[in-house]
N, C-alpha and C positions, 0 to 999 in steps of 0.2 A: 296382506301385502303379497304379491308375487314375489315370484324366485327370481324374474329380471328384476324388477325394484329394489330385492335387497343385494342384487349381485352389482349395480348402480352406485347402489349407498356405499357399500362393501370399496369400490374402486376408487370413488368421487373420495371417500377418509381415506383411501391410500395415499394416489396423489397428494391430496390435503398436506399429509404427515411427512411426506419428502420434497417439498415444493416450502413451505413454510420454513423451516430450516435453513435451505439456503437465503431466501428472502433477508432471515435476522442474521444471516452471517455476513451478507450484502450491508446491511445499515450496520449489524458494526464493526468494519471495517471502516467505514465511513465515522462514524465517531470516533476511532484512536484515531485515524486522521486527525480531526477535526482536537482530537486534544494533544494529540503530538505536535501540533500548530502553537497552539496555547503554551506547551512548555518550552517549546521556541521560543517564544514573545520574552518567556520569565526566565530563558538565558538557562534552563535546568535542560544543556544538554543530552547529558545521559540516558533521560527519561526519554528524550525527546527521541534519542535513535533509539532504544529501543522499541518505540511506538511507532514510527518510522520503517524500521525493520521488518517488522510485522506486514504492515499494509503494503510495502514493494515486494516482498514475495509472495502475495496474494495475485496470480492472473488474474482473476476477477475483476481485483480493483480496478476502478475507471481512474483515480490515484494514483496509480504508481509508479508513473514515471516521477511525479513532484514530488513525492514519498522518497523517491531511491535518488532526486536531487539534492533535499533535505535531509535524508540519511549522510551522506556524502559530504554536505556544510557541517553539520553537529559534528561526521568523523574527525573534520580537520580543527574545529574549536576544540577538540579532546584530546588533540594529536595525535590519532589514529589513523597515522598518514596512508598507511598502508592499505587499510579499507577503505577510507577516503577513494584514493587513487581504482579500488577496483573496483565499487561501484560508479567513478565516476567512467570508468573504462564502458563500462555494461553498458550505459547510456547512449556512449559514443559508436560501440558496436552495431548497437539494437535499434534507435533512434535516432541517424547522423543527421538528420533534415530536421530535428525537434524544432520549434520556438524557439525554445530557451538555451540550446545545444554552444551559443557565446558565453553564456553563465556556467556553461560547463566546463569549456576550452579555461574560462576565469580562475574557476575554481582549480583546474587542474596547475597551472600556473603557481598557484601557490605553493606547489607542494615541489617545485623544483629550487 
């Protein structure tokens, strides 16, 4: 083998080894999603924001704005009005044109 060949391979497993990584950090993010949904459904708040919490402070997540909306529902079902209210502030900050930005103004409502 040449010295570019092995200087190639050398590169080609570097990338590899810092590129793969974030890949599996990408899916799972996407799975606590995907089961912090799940512990919505079964009403196990707790678990739910904390898996929630995770995935909205992940930039990455393409989640997490619905993350940091659902954080913010489970806050107020645990009476934790007060983070409630400041994630749902973040939203309103950061995203005033969202979709779902009426389920937000909703939510926030409750907590007056």
């Amino acid at each position: 083998m040449s010295n570019h060949t092995l200087k190639c391979i050398l590169l080609s497993s570097l990338l590899l080894i810092g590129i793969l990584p974030s890949f599996a950090q990408k899916t799972d993010y996407q799975k606590m999603y995907l089961q912090a949904k799940e512990e919505l459904k079964a009403k196990n708040f707790d678990k739910a924001m904390d898996l929630f919490k995770k995935t909205a402070d992940n930039l990455e997540n393409p989640q997490r704005l619905n993350a940091t909306y659902f954080y913010a529902y489970c806050a107020i079902k645990t009476k934790q009005y007060w983070s409630a209210n400041h994630y749902l502030n973040k939203i309103l900050e950061r995203n005033p044109n969202w979709n779902k930005i009426n389920e937000v103004y909703y939510l926030q409502s409750l907590l007056f």
